[in-house]
C-alpha positions in Angstrom: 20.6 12.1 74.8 18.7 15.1 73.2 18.3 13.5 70.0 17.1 10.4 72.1 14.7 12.3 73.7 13.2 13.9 70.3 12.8 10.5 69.3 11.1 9.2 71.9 8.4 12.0 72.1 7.9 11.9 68.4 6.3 8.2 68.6 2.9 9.1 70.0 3.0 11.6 67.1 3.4 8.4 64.6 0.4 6.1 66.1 -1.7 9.2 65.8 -1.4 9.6 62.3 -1.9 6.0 61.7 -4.6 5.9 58.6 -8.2 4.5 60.5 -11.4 3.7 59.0 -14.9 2.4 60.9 -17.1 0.4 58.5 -21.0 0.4 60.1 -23.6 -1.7 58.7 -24.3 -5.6 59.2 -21.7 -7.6 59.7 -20.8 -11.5 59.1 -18.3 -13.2 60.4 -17.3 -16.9 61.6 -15.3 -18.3 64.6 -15.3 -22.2 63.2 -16.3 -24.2 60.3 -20.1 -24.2 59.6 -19.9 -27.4 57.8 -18.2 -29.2 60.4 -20.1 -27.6 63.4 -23.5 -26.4 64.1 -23.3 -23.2 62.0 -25.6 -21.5 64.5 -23.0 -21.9 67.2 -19.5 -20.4 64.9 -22.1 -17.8 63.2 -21.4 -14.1 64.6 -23.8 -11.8 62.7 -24.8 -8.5 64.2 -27.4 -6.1 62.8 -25.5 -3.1 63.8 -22.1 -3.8 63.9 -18.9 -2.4 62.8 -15.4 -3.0 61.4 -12.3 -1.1 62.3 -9.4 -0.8 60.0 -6.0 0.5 60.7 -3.2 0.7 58.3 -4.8 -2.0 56.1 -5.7 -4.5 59.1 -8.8 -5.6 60.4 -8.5 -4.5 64.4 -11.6 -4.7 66.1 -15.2 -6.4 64.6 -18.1 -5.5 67.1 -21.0 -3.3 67.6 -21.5 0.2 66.1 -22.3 2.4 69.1 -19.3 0.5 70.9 -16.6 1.7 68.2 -17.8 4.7 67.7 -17.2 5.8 70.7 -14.1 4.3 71.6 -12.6 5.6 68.4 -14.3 9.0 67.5 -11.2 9.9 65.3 -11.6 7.2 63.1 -12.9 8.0 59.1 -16.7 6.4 59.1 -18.2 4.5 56.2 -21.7 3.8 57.1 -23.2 1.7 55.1 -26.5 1.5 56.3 -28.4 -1.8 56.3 -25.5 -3.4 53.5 -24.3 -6.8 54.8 -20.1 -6.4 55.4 -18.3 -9.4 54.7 -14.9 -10.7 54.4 -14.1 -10.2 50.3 -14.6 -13.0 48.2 -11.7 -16.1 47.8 -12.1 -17.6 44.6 -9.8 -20.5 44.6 -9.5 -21.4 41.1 -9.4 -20.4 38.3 -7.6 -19.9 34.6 -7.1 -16.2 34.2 -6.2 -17.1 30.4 -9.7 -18.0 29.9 -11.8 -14.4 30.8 -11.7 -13.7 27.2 -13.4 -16.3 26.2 -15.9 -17.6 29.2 -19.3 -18.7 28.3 -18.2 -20.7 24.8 -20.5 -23.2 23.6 -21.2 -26.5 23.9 -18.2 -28.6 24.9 -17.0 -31.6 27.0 -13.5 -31.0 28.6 -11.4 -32.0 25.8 -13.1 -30.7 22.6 -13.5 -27.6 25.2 -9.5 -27.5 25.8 -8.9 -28.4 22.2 -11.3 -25.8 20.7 -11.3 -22.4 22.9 -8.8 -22.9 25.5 -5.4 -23.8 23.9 -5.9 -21.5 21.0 -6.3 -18.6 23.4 -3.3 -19.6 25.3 -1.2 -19.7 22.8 -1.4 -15.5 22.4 0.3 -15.3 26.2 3.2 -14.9 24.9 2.4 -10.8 24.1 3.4 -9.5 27.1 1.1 -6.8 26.1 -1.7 -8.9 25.6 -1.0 -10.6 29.4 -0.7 -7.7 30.9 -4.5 -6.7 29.1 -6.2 -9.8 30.5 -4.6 -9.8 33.7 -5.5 -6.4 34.3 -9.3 -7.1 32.8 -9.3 -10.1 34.9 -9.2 -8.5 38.3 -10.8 -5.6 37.8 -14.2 -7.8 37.2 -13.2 -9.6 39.7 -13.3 -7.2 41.9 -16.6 -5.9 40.8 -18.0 -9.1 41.6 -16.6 -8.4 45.1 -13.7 -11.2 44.9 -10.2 -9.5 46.4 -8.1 -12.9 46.3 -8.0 -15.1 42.8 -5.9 -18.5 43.0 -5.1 -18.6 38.9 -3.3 -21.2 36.4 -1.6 -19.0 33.9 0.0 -20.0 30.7 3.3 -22.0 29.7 4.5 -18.6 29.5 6.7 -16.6 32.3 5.2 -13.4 30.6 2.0 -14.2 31.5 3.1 -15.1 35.0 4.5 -11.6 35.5 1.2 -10.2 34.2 -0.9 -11.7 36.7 1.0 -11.0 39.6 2.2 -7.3 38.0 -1.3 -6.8 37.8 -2.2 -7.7 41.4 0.6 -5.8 42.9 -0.8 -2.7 41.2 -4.1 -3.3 43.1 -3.0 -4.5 46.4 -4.4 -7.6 46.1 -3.2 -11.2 47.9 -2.9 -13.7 45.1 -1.6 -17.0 43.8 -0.7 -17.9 40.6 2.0 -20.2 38.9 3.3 -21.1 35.3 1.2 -24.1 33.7 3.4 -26.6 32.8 2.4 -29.4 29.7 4.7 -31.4 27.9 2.3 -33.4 25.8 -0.8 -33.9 24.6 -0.7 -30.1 23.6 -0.3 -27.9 20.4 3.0 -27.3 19.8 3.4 -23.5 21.0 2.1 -24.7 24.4 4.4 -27.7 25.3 7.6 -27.1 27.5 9.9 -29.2 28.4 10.1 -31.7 32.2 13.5 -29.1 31.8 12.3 -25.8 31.0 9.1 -26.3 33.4 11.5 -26.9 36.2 13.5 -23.9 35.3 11.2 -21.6 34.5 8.5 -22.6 37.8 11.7 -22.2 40.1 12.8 -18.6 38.3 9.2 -17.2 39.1 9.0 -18.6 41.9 12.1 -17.0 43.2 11.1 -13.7 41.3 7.5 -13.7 43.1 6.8 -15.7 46.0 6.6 -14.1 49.2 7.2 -10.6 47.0 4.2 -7.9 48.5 1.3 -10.1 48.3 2.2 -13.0 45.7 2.4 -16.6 46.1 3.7 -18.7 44.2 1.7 -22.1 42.9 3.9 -25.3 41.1 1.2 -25.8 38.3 1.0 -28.9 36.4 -1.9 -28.7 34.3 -3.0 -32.3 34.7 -1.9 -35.5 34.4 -3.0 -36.5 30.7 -0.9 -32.9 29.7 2.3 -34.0 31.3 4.9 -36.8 31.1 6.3 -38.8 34.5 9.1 -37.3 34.0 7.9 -33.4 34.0 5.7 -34.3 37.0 8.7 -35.7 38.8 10.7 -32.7 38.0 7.9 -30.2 39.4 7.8 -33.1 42.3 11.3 -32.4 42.9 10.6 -28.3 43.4 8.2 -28.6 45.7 10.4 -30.5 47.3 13.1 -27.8 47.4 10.3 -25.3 48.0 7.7 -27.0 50.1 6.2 -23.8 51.6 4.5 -22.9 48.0 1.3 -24.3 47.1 1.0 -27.1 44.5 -2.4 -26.8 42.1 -3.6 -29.0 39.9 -6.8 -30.8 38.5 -7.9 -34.1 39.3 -11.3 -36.7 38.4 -13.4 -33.9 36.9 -14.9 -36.0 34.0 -14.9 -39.6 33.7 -13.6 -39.9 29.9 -10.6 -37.8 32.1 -10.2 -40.9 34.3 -10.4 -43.2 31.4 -7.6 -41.3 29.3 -5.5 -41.2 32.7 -6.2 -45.1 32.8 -4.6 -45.6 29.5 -2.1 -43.3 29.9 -0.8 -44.8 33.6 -1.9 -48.7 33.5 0.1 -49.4 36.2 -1.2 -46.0 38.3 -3.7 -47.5 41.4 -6.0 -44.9 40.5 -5.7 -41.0 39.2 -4.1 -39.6 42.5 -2.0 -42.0 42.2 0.1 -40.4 39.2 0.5 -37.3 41.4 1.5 -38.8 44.1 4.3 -41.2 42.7 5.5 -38.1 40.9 5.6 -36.4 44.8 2.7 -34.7 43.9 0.8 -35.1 46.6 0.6 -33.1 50.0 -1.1 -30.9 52.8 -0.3 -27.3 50.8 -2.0 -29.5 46.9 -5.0 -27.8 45.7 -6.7 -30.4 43.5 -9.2 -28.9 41.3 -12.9 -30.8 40.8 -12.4 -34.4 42.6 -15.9 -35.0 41.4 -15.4 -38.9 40.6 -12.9 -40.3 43.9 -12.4 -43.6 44.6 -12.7 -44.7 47.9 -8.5 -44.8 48.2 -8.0 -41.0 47.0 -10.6 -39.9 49.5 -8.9 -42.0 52.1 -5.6 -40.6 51.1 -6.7 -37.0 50.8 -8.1 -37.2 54.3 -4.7 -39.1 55.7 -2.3 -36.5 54.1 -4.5 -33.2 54.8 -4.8 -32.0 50.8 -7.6 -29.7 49.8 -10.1 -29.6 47.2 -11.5 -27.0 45.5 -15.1 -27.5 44.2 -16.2 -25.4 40.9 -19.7 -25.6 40.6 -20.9 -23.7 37.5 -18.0 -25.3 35.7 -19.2 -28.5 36.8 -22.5 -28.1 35.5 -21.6 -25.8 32.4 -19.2 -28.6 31.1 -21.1 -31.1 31.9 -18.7 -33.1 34.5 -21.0 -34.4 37.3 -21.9 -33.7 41.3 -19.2 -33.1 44.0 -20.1 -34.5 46.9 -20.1 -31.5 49.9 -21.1 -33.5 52.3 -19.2 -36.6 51.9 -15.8 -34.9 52.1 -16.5 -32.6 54.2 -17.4 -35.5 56.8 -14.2 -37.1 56.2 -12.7 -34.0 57.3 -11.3 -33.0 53.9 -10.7 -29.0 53.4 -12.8 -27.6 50.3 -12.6 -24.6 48.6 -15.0 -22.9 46.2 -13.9 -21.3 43.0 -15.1 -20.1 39.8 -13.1 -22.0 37.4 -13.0 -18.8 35.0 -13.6 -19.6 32.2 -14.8 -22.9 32.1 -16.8 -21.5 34.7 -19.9 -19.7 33.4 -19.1 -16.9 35.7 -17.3 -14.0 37.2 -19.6 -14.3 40.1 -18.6 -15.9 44.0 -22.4 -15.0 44.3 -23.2 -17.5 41.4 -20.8 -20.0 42.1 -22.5 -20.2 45.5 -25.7 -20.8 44.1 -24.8 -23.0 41.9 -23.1 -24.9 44.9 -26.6 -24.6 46.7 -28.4 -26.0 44.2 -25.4 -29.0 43.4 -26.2 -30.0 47.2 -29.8 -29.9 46.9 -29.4 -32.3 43.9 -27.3 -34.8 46.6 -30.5 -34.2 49.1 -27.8 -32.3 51.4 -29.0 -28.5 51.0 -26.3 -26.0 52.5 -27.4 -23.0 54.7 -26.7 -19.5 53.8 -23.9 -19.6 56.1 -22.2 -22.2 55.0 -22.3 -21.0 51.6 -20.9 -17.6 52.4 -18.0 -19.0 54.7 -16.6 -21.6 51.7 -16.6 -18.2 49.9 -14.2 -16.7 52.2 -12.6 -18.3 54.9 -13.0 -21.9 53.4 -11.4 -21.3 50.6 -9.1 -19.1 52.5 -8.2 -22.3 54.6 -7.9 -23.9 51.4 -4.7 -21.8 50.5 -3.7 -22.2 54.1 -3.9 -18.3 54.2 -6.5 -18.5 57.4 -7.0 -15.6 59.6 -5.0 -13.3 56.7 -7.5 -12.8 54.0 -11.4 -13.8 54.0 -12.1 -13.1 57.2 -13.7 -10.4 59.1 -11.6 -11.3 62.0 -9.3 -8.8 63.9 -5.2 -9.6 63.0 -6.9 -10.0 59.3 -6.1 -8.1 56.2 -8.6 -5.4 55.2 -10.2 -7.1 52.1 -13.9 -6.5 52.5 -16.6 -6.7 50.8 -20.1 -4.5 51.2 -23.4 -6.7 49.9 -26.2 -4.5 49.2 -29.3 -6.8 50.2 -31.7 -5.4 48.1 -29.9 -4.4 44.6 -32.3 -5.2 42.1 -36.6 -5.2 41.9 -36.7 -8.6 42.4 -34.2 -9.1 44.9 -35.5 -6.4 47.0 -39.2 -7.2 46.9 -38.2 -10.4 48.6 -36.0 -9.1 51.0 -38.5 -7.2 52.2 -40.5 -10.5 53.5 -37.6 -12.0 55.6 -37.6 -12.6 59.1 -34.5 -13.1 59.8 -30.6 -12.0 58.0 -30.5 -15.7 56.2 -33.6 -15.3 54.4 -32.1 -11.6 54.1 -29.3 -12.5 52.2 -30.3 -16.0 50.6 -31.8 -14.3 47.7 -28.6 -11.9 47.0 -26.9 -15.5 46.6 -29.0 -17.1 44.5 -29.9 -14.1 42.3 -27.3 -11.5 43.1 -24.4 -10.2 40.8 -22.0 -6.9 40.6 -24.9 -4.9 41.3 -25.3 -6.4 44.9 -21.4 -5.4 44.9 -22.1 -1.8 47.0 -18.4 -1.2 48.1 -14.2 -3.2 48.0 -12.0 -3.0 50.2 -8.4 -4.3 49.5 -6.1 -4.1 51.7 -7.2 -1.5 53.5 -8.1 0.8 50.7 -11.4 1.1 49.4 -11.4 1.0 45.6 
């Protein structure tokens, strides 16, 4: 009974010492789909508001004076006039590729053919994984990005990189091995064997381990036979609470090589989906040229897409249509699509997705643009309400947007009337420098 006793009076000694931080500047945060609703309506902004961590949790979002006086003990950040949002989801991209972003001049194929595979191929160095990885989120996290969704390599080393290197920083992740069985240089083709193996080992290695997940990664279609597609079909099967990532329709000489490859395929989808391929927790990379059926049967099974604007334009593979799937209720993620992707930047993949809209005469509002940056893509990875969002229950990944962080910037900041025409121009001109603090997890970097 006496050591009872001691333990019960010790436990308002434990909540006291709980770590607790108040964040104070503007905040941003959503209660619905602004692409689906009036954004006005599921818009919560507030010109002096506040954010209360505890133990690596969002618990409270609401105004300043209100917070700081109903928790006096907590560590203050104040951050002025700084916009605090949710961190940054980027949900895709090819960690392999950071080292060489920005190469010139391709279309998809002479692009994977010349830069891409050739870089692969050194993933095999653990050392060398472990480098990029590392390099890899770090700028991401300048850029104010906290959660990357990456392909890797055919590799299992540079599977354990990636996520190695995310545990190290905190940060909730998903990555898988990229599996190709053809149509590749020889010290990047598995087997529909060894890709089975191998995805299930780190999958059971990682998955569910801190803040990994785990991602079944077939590269695409024209890199892998049936047969390795059924095989990876079969482990989702066996695993159906992982995500499944792939690409699909991002260039039409794609489709046509897809056509030729699968004659008696109905359309692309279709390969994926005989191959059980196909399904709510897919993340299908581009879907820039649908046919009527794969929208319909996107829609119908609840799949997401993930649209990667500067890619898009840099390689040359067309408009996605915003609008038009997001009408047929379709979820859509943003992502960078590093390094096919021109940059490291959820600032300049929104712009870039501003200006692909415009181009479809369907312009998307400030707020629309910053929620598929967070909790779009978040809802993308079916990781809603636990990373980007500024929501209480929420992980602590946050990110502080200085609204004025360069001469140019600034100077028209100064001119708004209102926090959109405040924070427009950090979108369409901002970088790391508009990056003024990261939180990950609860832990400010």
């Amino acid at each position: 009974m006496k050591n009872e006793s001691l333990r019960t009076a010790a436990l308002p000694l434990i909540v006291t010492r709980m770590t607790q931080h108040l964040l104070l500047g503007q905040t941003l945060s959503f209660s619905g789909d602004p692409l689906t609703s009036d954004w006005a309506d599921v818009t919560r902004h507030d010109s002096q508001g506040g954010v209360l961590v505890v133990d690596g949790r969002i618990v409270q979002v609401g105004p300043a004076d209100v917070l700081k006086r109903a928790h006096p003990q907590a560590q203050t950040h104040d951050y002025g006039d700084a916009l605090i949002s949710a961190g940054f989801v980027d949900s895709h991209m090819h960690y392999p590729q950071t080292a060489m972003i920005a190469s010139w001049g391709k279309r998809l194929i002479d692009w994977l053919n010349t830069y891409t595979f050739p870089e692969e191929m050194r993933f095999g160095d653990q050392a060398y994984a472990d480098d990029i990885a590392g390099r890899t989120l770090d700028l991401a996290l300048d850029h104010g990005t906290t959660t990357l969704t990456s392909f890797c390599t055919i590799h299992p080393e540079s599977v354990d990189a990636f996520f190695g290197a995310a545990d190290t920083r905190g940060m909730a992740v998903v990555a898988g091995k990229t599996c190709m069985d053809r149509n590749a240089p020889d010290g990047l083709r598995d087997t529909a064997q060894s890709a089975y193996d191998d995805s299930k080992a780190l999958l059971q290695k990682w998955h569910g381990k801190g803040r990994a997940s785990y991602a079944i990664t077939p590269r695409f279609t024209p890199t892998s036979t049936p047969k390795q597609m059924h095989a990876l079909g079969a482990l989702w099967t066996e695993f159906p609470d992982c995500l499944m990532q792939t690409h699909l329709s991002e260039q039409l000489d794609e489709i046509a090589w897809v056509r030729d490859l699968h004659p008696q395929s109905r359309d692309y989808l279709d390969t994926y989906e005989s191959a059980g391929l196909l399904g709510a927790r897919g993340l299908y990379g581009h879907a820039i040229h649908l046919e009527p059926r794969e929208i319909d049967r996107i829609a119908e099974i609840g799949g997401a897409l993930v649209h990667c604007p500067t890619s898009n334009t840099f390689i040359g593979s067309g408009l996605f249509d915003m609008a038009g799937l997001k009408a047929r209720g379709i979820s859509v993620g943003l992502a960078t699509d590093t390094g096919g992707g021109s940059s490291f930047s959820m600032l300049r993949t929104m712009a870039a997705a501003y200006e692909i809209a415009q181009l479809h005469g369907t312009p998307l509002h400030p707020s629309q643009l910053m929620w598929l940056a967070t909790e779009g893509s978040a809802r993308a990875l079916h990781m809603g309400g636990q990373i980007g969002s500024l929501t209480a229950g929420a992980a602590a990944d946050i990110c502080v947007i200085d609204l004025g962080s360069t001469r140019a910037i600034d100077q028209r900041t100064n001119r708004a009337s209102d926090i959109w025409e405040a924070l427009f121009p950090t979108i369409m001109m901002g970088d790391d420098r508009a990056i003024k603090a990261v939180w990950v997890n609860g832990t400010l970097r």
